[in-house]
N, C-alpha and C positions, 0 to 999 in steps of 0.2 A: 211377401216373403221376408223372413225378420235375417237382416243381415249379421254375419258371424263377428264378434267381436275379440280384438286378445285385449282380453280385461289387464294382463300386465303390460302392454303396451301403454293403454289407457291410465291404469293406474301410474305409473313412470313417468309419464309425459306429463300428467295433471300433475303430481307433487312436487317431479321435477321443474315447473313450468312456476307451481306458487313459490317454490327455494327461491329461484332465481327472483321472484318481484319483489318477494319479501326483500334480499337480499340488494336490489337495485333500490327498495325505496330506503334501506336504510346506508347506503351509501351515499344516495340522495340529501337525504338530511343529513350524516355526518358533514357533507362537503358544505351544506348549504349554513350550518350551525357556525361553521369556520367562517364563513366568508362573513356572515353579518349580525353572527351572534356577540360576537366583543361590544356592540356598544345598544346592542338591541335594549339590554336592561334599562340602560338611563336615558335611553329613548323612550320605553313605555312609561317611565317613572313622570316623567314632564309633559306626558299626552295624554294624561288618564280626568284629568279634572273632571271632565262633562262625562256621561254616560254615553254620549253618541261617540265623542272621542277615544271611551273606552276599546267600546268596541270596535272601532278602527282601526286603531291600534295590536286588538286580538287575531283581527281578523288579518293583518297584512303581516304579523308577528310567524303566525302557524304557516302563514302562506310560503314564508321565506325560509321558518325553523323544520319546516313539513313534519309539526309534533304540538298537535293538542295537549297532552303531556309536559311537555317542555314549557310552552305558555302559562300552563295553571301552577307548573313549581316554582315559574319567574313570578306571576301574579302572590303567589305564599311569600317568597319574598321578601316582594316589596312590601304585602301589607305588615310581616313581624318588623322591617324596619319602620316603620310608620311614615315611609316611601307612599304610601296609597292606602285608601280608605277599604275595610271590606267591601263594602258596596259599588269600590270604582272597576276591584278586582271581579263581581259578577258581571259587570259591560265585559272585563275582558276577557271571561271565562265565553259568556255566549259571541263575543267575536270569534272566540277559536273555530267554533264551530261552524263559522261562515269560511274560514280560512282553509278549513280540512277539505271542504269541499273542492280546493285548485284542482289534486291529483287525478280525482275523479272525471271532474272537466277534460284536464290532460290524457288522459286514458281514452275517455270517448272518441275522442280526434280516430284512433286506430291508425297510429301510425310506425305498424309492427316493424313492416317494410325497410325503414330508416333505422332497426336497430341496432344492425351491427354498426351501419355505419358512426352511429352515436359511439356504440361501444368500441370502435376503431381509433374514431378521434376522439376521443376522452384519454384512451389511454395511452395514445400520442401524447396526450399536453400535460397528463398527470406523472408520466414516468421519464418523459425526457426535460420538460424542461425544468428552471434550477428556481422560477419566481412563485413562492408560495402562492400569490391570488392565481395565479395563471395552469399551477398545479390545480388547487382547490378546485378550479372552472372544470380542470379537466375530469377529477373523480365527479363534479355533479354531471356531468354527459355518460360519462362510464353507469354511474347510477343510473339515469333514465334509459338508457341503451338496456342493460339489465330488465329493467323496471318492465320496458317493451317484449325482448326478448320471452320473458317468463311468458308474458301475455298470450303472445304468439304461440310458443310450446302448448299454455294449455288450450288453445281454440283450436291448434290443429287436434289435440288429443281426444278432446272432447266432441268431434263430428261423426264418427261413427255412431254414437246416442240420438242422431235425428231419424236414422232408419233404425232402430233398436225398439219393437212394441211394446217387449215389455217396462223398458224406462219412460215413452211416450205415456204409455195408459199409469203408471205409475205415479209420473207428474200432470196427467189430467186430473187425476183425484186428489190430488195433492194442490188443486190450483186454488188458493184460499189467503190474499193478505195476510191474515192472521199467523198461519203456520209457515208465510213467510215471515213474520215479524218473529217469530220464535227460532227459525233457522239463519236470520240473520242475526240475531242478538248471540247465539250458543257458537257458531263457527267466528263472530266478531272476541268473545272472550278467550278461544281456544288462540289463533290466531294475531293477536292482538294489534289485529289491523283494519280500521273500516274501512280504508280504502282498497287492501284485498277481498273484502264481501262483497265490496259494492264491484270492484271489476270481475268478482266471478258470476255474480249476477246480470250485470251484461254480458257475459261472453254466453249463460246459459239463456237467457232469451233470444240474443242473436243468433243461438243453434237451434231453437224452435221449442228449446226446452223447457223452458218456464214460461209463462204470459208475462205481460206490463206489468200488471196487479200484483200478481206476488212478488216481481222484481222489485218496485217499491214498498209492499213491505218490508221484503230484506232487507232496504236500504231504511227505511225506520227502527229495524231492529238493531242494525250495525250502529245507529248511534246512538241507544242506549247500551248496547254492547261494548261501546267502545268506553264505556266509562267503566269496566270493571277493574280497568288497569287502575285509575285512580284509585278506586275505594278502595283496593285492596292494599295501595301504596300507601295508604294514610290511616290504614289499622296500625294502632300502638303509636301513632306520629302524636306532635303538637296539636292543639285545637285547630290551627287555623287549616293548617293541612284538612282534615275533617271537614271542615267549614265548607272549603273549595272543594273536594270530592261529593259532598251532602248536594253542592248547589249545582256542581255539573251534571246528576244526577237527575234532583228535582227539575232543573231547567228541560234534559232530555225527554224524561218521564212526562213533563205536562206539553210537549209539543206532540210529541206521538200522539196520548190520550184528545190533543186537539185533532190532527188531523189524519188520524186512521180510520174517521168515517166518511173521509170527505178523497180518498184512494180513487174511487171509480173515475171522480170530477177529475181531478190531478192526471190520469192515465190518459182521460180523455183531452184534455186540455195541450199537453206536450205531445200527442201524439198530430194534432192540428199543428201546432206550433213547428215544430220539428217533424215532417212526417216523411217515413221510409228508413229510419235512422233511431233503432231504439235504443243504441246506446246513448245516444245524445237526449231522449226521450229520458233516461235515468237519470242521466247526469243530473239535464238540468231539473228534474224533478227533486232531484237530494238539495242541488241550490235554496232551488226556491224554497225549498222546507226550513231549509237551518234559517234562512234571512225571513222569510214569514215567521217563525217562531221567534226571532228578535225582537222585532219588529211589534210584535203585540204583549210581549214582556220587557220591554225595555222599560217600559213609563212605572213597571212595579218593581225597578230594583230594591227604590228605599224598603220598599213593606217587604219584600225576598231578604234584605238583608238583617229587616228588626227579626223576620219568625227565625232564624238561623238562629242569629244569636240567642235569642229567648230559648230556641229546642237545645243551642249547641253554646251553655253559656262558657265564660271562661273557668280552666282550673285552679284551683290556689297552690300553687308550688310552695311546700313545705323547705324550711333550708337543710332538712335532713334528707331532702330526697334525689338520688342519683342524679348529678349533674348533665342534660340532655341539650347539645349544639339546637340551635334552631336554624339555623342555613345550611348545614351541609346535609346535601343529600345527592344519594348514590347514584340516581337518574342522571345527573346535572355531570356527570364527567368526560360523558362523552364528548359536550361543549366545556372544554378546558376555559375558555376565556369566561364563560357566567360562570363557571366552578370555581375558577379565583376572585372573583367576586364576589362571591356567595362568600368564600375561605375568608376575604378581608372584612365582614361584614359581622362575622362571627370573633376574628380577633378583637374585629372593635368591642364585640363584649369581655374578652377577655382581658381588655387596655382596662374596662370602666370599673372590672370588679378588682381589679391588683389596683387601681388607683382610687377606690372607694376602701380598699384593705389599708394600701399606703397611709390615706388621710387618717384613719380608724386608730393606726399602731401608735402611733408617737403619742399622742396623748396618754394610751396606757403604759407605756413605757415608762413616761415620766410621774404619773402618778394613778398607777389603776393595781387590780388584785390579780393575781396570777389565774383566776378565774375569765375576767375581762381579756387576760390575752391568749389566753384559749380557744376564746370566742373570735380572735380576729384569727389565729390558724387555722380557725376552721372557714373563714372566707377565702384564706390563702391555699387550700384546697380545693376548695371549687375554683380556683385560678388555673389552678395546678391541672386538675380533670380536665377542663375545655381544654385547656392548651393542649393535652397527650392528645384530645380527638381531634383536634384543627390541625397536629404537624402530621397525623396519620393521613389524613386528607390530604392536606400539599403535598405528603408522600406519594397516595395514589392518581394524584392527577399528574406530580414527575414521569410515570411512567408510563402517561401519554406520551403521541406526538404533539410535539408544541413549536411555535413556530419561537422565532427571535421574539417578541415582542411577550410573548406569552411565559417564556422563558425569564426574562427580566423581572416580570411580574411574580413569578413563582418565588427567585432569590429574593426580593425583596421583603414578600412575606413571610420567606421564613427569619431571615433578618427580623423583621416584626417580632415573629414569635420569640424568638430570641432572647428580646430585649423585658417582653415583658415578660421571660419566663426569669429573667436578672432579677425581675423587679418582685417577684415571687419570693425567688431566694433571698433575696434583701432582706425580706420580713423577716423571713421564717429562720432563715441562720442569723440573722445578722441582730437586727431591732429584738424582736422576743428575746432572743437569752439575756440582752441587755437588760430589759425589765424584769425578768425573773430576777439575774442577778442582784439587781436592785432590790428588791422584794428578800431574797435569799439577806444580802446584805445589812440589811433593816434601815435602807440611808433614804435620806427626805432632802430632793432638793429644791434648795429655794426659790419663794413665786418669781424675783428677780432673773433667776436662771432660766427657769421656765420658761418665763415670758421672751427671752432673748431666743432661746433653743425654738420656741413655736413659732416665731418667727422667719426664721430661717425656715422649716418644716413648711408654714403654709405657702412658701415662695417656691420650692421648690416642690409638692405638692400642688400649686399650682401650675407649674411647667410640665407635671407629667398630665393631670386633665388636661390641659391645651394642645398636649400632644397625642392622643388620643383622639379628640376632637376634629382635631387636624387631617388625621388619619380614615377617621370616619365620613369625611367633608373633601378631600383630595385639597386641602389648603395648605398652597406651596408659603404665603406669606406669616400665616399664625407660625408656621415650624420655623422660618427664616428671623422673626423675633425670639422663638424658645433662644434660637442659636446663638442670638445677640444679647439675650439676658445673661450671658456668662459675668460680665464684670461684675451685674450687678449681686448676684450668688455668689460672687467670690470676694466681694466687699460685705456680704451680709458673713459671710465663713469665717472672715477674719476678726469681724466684731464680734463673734462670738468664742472664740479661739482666746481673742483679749478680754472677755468678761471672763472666763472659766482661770485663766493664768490669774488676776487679780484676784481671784475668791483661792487661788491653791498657796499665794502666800499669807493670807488670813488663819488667823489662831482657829479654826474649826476643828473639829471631831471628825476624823473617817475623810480628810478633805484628800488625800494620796488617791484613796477608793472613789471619791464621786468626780476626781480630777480626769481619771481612767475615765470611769463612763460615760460622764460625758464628753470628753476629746472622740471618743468611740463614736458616739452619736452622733456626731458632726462629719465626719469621718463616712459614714453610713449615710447622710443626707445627702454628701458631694456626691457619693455613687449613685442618688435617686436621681438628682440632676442629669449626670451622666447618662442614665439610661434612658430618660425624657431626650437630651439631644440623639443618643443613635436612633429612636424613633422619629425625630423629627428629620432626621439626615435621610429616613427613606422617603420620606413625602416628597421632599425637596429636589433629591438625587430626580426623582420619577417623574416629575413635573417640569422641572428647567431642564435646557439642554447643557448637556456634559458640562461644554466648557464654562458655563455659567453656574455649576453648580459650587457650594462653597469646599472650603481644605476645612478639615478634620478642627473642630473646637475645640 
């Protein structure tokens, strides 16, 4: 006799039940991103050399960040900074995918039982006490408490479908790896979670509802499902973005096509292994999928990574075309501390193009066509552009929570941005109308002059690359020398102050007019200096402790 069901009961409790896990694993990773995401980047940056290390690295990365996702935008990256090779970044990409599998492991355990209590004392330690790590611990308990909870909700809802004939003969004829590989890949895109596929797949076999076979399909389909997030994050992105969604893809795609014939062996195998417990029967059958699929592609990174690039070569970026950040991306906010990393990663390009603009101006200043400085406004524009999208960013990760630490880090860059948005204006108010003027003028001054004025320009020109450098490099001593090079700047400013005085009492033509411009120019060079030490004053400030930090230059 086919027992009665309240389908809205069922339906409430199931959606109600995935809100809640959804909802627990992304609590989960928020807290877990806090606690060991601040220095995870320059940790994977320094363990990536070997491919086995790569993915070590991937794998214990996702395990702690609980975000496949997360992993492949740190692996992007590092490899635009030329932090890592593409090919060290495919180890870490196929590590992620040993890492995803933690939750799934955790889940199997069923330890629904424990969840309020998790979700008791979580939010005990998350909302009473005052110590950020101790807070952090407590929203990742609150998370997996959730995480359980949902579970719980949807097994109780979903047990009236073991006395139900017509969903039993339903999923008899539905019992097919395959159209489990298709119901796991389509609810993992809707969803965008393989670790909610893969736990409603065991809760549906634990209720009698699916067999082993098609539960491990699901669980092959969930992980090429789980890559739709990527591909679709990296439509209209940079190459490399592409690069790393192309290879999480392809790496998915040829593990399944390995072993979805080899399902019945795998069912049979875990169910010996593990027998009476087909949740743990799934689990470890997702494990062993992603580390066997490693495991027999790991030794073809190199050749994964020449066909990529050969299919996915690089673009040539035109200097006419819309200036596009290459580290900030909108995933990465929710971990504030790689998001400001990412944010100083990207000013370092905006340091390298205002002090490749810097070097660029003075020479035409002093003797170029008002055509040539046209050309260097227009590099002072693309200054200009990165810098409006990097302070929009510090803006929106301000309006995270952040802790002290994260906070410091935030004022400092935009201090950063600051200086070299000074160093923009420099140009473009300051140097260019000089040289027009000159031009407008019709005055020539002489190689003598020159020679003293570039002088001084490549000294100080050089304090703004080394401060940038510095910047890009976390080096407290390069900035602590910018800071000390002041006599020496201000002994090059005064011999130049005394060649220009000397040449303004000589019998010249127009010498009132080139006495102006160039005291201007010098004038305009102290401020470049100036804006190289506030850049270096943030490295320094950040790096030494307070009291050791130096007084204002």
């Amino acid at each position: 006799m086919t027992e009665s069901i309240s389908w809205f009961e069922l339906a409430s409790g199931f959606l109600g039940g995935i809100a809640l896990f959804l909802m627990g694993i992304d609590g989960l990773t928020t807290a877990l991103r806090r606690l060991a995401g601040s220095r995870m980047q320059s940790f994977i940056a320094k363990v990536t050399e070997r491919p086995w290390k790569a993915v070590l690295a991937g794998a214990g990365a996702t395990a702690l960040l609980q975000s496949s996702s997360l992993t492949s935008v740190m692996a992007i990256s590092l490899v635009s900074a030329g932090l890592m090779t593409f090919a060290q970044s495919i180890g870490l990409i196929m590590g992620a995918n040993i890492g995803s599998t933690f939750t799934v492991q955790l889940i199997a355990f069923r330890i629904e039982d424990y969840a309020l209590v998790l979700v008791a004392l979580g939010f005990g330690l998350s909302f009473l006490s005052t110590v950020e790590r101790t807070r952090q611990t407590g929203a990742m308990l609150l998370g997996l408490g959730f995480l359980f909870l949902g579970l719980g909700l949807m097994s109780e809802a979903m047990k009236p479908l073991r006395g139900y004939a017509p969903f039993v003969e339903m999923m008899a004829e539905l019992n097919s790896p395959l159209l489990g590989l298709v119901a796991g890949l389509l609810f993992t895109a809707v969803v965008q979670s393989s670790a909610a596929t893969v736990a409603v797949a065991i809760l549906l076999a634990a209720q009698g509802g699916m067999s082993l076979e098609t539960a491990l399909g699901v669980v092959m389909g969930a992980n090429i499902g789980t890559c739709v997030t990527a591909v679709i994050a990296a439509i209209g992105q940079r190459r490399e973005a592409q690069r790393v969604a192309f290879v999480h893809v392809l790496f998915n795609v040829i593990g399944v096509a390995l072993f979805i014939g080899f399902i019945p062996w795998l069912a049979a195998w875990s169910a010996d292994f593990t027998p009476g417990d087909i949740g743990r029967q799934i689990a470890n059958v997702h494990t062993f999928f992603n580390i066997a699929n490693t495991l027999l592609l790991v030794g073809f990174i190199p050749l994964i990574a020449r066909i990529t690039i050969r299919l996915m070569p690089d673009r040539a970026e035109a200097v006419d075309m819309p200036v596009r950040p290459r580290y900030l991306d909108s995933s990465l906010l929710e971990s504030p501390s790689i998001a400001l990393e990412n944010a100083r990663l990207e000013l370092v390009r905006v340091g390298e193009w205002a002090a490749e603009a810097f070097h660029t101006s003075v020479p035409h200043v002093l003797n170029g066509s008002n055509e040539r400085l046209l050309e260097v406004e227009a590099q002072v524009d693309r200054v200009d552009s990165l810098y409006r999208q990097v302070i929009r960013y510090l803006g929106l990760i301000g309006k995270k929570e952040l802790d002290a630490r994260e906070t410091r880090e935030l004022l400092s860059l935009m201090s950063v941005a600051s200086a070299l948005e000074a160093t923009g204006d420099l140009i473009r108010t300051g140097l260019l109308p000089l040289g027009r003027s000159r031009n407008e003028q019709n005055l020539a001054i002489g190689t003598q002059t020159q020679s003293v004025l570039m002088d001084l320009h490549r000294a100080v020109g050089g304090t703004l690359s080394q401060a940038v450098r510095a910047i890009a490099e976390r080096d407290a001593a390069a900035s602590l020398d910018i800071l000390n090079r002041k006599p020496d700047i201000n002994q090059r400013v005064e011999a130049a102050l005394q060649h220009i005085s000397h040449r303004l009492a000589a019998d010249e033509p127009n010498r009132v007019a080139m006495y102006t411009l160039e005291t201007q120019l010098v004038e305009l060079l102290k401020r470049g200096y100036s804006n190289a030490k506030r850049l270096a004053r943030e490295v320094v400030v950040t790096k030494l402790p307070a009291q050791n930090a130096p007084e204002s230059a």
